[in-house]
N, C-alpha and C positions, 0 to 999 in steps of 0.2 A: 363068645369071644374070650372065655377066660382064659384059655391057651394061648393067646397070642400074645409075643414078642417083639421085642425090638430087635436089630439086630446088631450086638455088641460091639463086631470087627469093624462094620461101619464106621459105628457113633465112633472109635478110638480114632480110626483112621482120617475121621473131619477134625476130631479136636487136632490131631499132629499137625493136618495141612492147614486149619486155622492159624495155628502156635508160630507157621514157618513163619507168619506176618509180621515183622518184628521181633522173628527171634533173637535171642542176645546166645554169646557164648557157651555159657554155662544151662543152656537147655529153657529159659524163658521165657519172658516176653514185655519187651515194651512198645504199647502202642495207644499211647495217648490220644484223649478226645479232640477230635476237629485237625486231626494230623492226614499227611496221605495215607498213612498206613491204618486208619481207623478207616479212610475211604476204599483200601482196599479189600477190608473186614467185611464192609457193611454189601461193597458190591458180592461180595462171597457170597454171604447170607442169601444174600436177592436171588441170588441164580439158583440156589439153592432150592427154595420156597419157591419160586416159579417153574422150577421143573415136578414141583408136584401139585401143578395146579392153582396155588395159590395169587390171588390179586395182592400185589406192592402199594399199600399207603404210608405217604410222611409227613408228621405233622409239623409244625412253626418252631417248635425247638428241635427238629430235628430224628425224633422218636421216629422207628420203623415197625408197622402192622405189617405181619403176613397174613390174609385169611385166607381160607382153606372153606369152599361151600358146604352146609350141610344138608339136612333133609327141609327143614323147616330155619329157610333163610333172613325172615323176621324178626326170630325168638334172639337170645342174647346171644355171643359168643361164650363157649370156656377156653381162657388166655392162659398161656403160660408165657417164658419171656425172663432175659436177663439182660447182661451187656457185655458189649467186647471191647472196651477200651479195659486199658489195664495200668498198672503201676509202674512206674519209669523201671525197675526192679521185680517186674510180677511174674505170676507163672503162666501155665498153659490152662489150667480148670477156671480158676473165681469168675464167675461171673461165664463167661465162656462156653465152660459146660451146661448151664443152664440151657442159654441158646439153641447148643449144639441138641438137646437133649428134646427140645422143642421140633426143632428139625426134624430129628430123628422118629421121631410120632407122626408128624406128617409122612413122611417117607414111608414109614408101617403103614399107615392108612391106606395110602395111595398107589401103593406094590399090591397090598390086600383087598384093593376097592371094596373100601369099606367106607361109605357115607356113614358119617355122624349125624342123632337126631339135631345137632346145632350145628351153627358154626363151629371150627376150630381157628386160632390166632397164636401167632408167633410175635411177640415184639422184641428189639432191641432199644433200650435206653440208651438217650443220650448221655455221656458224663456221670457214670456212677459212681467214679471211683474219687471224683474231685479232686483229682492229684494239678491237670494243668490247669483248671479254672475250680474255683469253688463256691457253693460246698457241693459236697456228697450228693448223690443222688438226684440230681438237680433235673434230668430229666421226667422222671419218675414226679417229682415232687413240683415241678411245673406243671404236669400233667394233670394233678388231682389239686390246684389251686391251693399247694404251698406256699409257693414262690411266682411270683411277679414273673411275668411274661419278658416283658421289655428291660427289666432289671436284671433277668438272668443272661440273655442276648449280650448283652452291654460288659458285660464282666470280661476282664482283662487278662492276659496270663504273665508271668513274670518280665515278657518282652514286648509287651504293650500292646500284644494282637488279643482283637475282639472276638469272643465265642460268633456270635452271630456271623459278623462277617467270615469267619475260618469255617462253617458250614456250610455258606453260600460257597466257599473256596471249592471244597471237594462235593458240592452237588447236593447236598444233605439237610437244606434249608428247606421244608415245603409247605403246602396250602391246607394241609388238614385240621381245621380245627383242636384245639385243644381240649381233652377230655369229653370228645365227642361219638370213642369208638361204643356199640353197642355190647359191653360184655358184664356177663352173670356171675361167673366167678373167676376169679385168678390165682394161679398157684405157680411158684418158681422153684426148681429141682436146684443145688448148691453144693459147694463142697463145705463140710461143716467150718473150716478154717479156724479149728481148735483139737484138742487131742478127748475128746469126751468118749465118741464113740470107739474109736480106737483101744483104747484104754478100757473100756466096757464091754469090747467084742460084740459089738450092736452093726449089724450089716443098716440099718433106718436110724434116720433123726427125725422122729414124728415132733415139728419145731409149732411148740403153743405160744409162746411169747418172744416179742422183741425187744430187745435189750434199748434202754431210751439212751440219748447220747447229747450232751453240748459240749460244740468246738467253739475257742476262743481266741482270738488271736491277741496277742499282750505285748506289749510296749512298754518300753523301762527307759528315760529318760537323764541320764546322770551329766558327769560330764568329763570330756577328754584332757589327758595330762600327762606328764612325761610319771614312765612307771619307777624314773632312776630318781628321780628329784621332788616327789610328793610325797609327803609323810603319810604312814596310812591312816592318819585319824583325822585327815585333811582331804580324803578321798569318794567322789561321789560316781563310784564304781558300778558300772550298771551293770557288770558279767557277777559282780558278789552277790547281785541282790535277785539276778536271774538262779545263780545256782541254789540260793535258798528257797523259791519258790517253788522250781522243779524237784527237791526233795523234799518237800511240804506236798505235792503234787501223789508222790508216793506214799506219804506217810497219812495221805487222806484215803487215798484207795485203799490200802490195808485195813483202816477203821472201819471200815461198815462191808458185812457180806455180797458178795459179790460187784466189789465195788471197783471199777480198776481205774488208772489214769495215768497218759502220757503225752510224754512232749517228743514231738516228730519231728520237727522245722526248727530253724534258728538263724537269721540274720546278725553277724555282729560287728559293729561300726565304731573304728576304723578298721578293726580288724587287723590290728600291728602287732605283732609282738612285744616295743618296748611301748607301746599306749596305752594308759588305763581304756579299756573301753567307756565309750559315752552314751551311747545307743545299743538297746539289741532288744528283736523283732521275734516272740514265737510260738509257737501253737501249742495248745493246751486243749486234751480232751480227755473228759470223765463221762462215766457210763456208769450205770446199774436199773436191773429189770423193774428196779421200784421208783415211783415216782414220787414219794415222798420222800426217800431216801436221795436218790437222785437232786432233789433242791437241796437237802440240808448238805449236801455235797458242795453245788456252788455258793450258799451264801456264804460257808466255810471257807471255802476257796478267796472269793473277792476279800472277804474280810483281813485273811490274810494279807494280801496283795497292798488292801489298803493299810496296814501296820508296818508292813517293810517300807512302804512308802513314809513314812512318817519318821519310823526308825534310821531311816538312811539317809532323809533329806532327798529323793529322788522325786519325780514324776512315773505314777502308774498309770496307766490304760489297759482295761480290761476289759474289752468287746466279746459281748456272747452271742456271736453273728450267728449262730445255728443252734435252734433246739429239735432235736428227733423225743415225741413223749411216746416212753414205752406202749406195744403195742401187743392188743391180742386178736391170735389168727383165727376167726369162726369157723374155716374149712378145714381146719387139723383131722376131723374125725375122718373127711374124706381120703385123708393121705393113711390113718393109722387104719382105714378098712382095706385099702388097697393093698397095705402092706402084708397083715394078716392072710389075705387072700393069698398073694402069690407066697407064700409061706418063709417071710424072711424075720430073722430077728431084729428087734425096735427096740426103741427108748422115749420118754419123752424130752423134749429138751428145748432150752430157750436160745434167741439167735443174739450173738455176742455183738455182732457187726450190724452195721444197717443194711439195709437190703430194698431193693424196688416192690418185692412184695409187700413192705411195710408199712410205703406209701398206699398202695395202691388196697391195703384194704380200709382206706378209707372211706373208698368208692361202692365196694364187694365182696363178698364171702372171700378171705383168702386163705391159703395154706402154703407153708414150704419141706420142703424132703430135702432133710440133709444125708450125705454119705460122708464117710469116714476119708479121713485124707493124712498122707504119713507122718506121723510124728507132731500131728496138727497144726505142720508148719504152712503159713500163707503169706500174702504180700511177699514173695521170697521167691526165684528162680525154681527152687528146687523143689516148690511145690508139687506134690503129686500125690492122685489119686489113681488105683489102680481099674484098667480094664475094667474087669468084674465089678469095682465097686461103681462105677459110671454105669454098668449097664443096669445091676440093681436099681440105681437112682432112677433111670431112664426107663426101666419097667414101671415102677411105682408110678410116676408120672403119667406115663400111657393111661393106666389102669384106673388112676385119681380122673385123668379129664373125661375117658369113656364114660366112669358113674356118673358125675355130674350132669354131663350132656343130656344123659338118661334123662336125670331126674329133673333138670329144668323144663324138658318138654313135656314129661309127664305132667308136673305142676301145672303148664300152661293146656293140657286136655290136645296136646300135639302127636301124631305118630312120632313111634321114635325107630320103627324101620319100613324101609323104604316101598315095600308090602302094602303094609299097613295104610302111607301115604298114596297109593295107589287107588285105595279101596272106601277112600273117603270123600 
C-alpha cells in the first residue's frame, strides 16, 4: 500500500462545500457551536462517513464517532478527528480540514476496499474553538475527564442560551458514553496556523509538543464619573488601569522565550464617551511550551494585577478559569516515518494553539501533522492553505494511521490482512 493516495481534487472540493456553510463575504466562515449551521456541518460530515460504510455515534456532549469496520473489530480503533465550528471571523482549514482529511482516508479505503487490520474513526468535537461558549476545546477535554460533564452542558453564551440545551436544539445531544470509544492511538492533520513552515520551506510539521495555555478572564472595578468635571487625581478609572495591564500582558511575553500573551475580548461599562469608565470585563491568555516557565509567567501576571489594584485604589479579579499544561505527543515518530516514506520535506515543531489531539493524548499514543498555511495567517477569513499543501497533509495522515493499524494488531498476535484472518 505504499502507493496509495488520497485524492487531492476531492478533499479541496469538500473543504469549499464545507466553507459554503457559513460563509462570510470575504471567503470565510462563521459557524459557531450549537448554531444551525454547526447542524448543518455535522449533518454533512454524517452523510459523508456513512456513504463509506461507516456506523454514526454521539456522545452526551455532543462529540461525533464515525467508525469505519476493520479486520479484527475487538482490537482498538486508530482515530483521527478535528472540529467544524469555527470563529465568528475564521476560515475555511482550522480545524475543518482535519475532519475533511479524516474523510478523505475513509473514502481512499473504501473506493480501494481496503479493510484495515483495526478499526478506522472519524470524530468531530464539540466547541473547540470556545468562541460562543467557553473554554476551548471543551469537547475534547470533557471527553478525557477535564471538564465536568454537567458543568460544561450548563455554560451559557453571551445571550443566556445553554450549550446543553442548543445541542438538544439542532439534534446533537446523544447517549454515548463519555470516553467510552475503544481507541489505540489518535492523530489530528491541522493547518499549522503560524508562519514557521512557510518560512522554512518544510512541506510537514512533524508537531512534538503542545504549547501549555491559561485563559483568564479579569475584572477591573473602578468607578463611574463625569470625564468634564473630575480631576484626574480624584479618578478611579478602570479603562487606565485595564490599559496598563494589557501592555504588562506584552511586556511579559516578550520576557521569557517563546512566550506570547494576549487580550482578545473587552467589555466596557458604561461605555460613553464623556464617562470615566467604571467597569470593564477581559480576557487574558499567556502561553509557552514550558511549564515552569509558563507559572512564572502567571504568578508575574497576578502580581501585577494585584499592585495596580493597590496603586489605583480599584477592585481586581483575576480568574484562571482554564489551564491547558503543556503536552508531549508519543505518536510523533509515527507521523515523521510517514512522512519520510512518501518523500516529503519536514521539520519538527511545537503546536502554538491548543488542539483536540492535546487532550486526547491523555488517553493514547497521539501525534499531529501540521501543513503550511499562507503567510501563517489563521483565525482570520483569509486563511488559507493550498490544494497541494492539504493533500500532503492528508497523505501523511492516511500513511500515519495504515502503520499504526499495523502495528496494533501485530502487538495483539492479530492478522493484519484479511488472508491471513481467513486462515486462522
Amino acid at each position: 500500500m505504499d502507493k496509495l493516495r488520497i485524492n487531492g481534487q476531492r478533499l479541496w472540493d469538500s473543504l469549499m462545500e464545507m466553507g459554503e456553510i457559513g460563509g462570510t463575504e470575504k471567503g470565510g466562515c462563521n459557524r459557531l457551536a450549537g448554531t444551525d449551521l454547526d447542524k448543518q456541518a455535522r449533518d454533512l460530515f454524517c452523510a459523508w462517513c456513512e456513504a463509506t460504510g461507516c456506523e454514526i455515534k454521539v456522545d452526551k456532549f455532543g462529540n461525533i464517532f464515525a467508525k469505519r469496520p476493520g479486520i479484527n473489530n475487538e482490537l482498538p480503533s486508530v482515530a483521527t478527528g478535528s472540529h467544524l465550528d469555527t470563529q465568528p471571523t475564521g476560515g475555511k482549514f482550522d480545524g475543518v480540514f482535519g475532519v475533511l482529511s479524516g474523510v478523505e482516508v475513509l473514502r481512499t479505503l473504501h473506493e480501494n476496499n481496503i479493510t484495515t487490520p483495526t478499526p478506522i474513526e472519524v470524530s468531530v468535537w464539540t466547541n473547540e474553538e470556545g468562541s460562543r461558549f467557553q473554554p476551548a476545546m471543551q469537547g475534547s477535554g470533557v471527553y478525557v475527564g477535564r471538564f465536568d460533564l454537567q458543568q460544561e452542558l450548563d455554560k451559557t453564551d453571551v445571550n443566556g442560551l445553554r450549550l446543553g440545551d442548543e445541542l438538544a436544539r439542532i439534534g446533537y445531544l446523544g447517549e454515548e458514553e463519555l470516553g467510552s470509544r475503544n481507541i489505540g492511538a489518535f492523530f489530528e492533520a491541522h493547518i499549522e496556523q503560524g508562519p514557521i513552515l512557510e518560512d522554512e520551506e518544510k512541506r510537514i510539521g512533524v508537531v512534538r509538543l503542545g504549547q501549555g495555555i491559561r485563559w483568564y478572564n479579569v475584572e477591573i472595578q473602578g468607578q463611574e464619573s463625569h470625564s468634564g468635571t473630575t480631576p484626574m487625581h480624584l479618578r478611579k478609572d478602570a479603562m487606565v488601569a485595564t490599559g496598563k495591564i494589557v501592555a504588562e500582558i506584552e511586556s511579559l511575553a516578550n520576557r521569557y522565550d517563546n512566550g506570547l500573551g494576549t487580550v482578545g475580548f473587552m467589555q466596557v461599562y458604561p461605555n460613553s464617551r464623556n464617562t470615566i469608565p467604571g467597569n470593564v470585563k477581559f480576557s487574558a491568555d499567556l502561553r509557552n511550551p514550558n511549564p515552569d516557565v509558563l507559572a512564572t509567567m502567571h504568578e508575574e501576571f497576578v502580581a501585577y494585577c494585584d499592585a495596580v489594584a493597590k496603586e489605583r485604589n480599584l477592585e481586581i479579579t483575576v480568574d484562571n478559569f482554564w489551564y491547558f499544561a503543556p503536552v508531549e505527543f508519543n505518536a510523533s515518530d509515527d507521523v515523521k516515518a510517514a512522512t519520510e516514506n512518501l518523500g516529503y520535506s519536514h521539520m519538527d515543531i511545537y503546536a502554538g494553539a491548543g488542539h483536540d489531539a492535546c487532550y486526547m493524548a491523555d488517553l493514547v499514543p497521539a501525534g499531529m501533522i501540521f501543513t503550511p498555511c499562507e503567510n501563517g495567517i489563521s483565525h482570520n477569513e483569509i486563511e488559507y492553505s493550498s490544494p497541494e499543501q492539504c493533500e500532503d497533509g492528508a497523505n501523511v495522515l492516511l500513511h500515519t494511521m495504515l502503520t499504526a493499524s499495523k502495528r496494533i494488531a501485530e502487538a495483539a498476535g492479530a492478522p493484519v490482512t484479511e488472508d491471513e484472518g481467513a486462515s486462522v
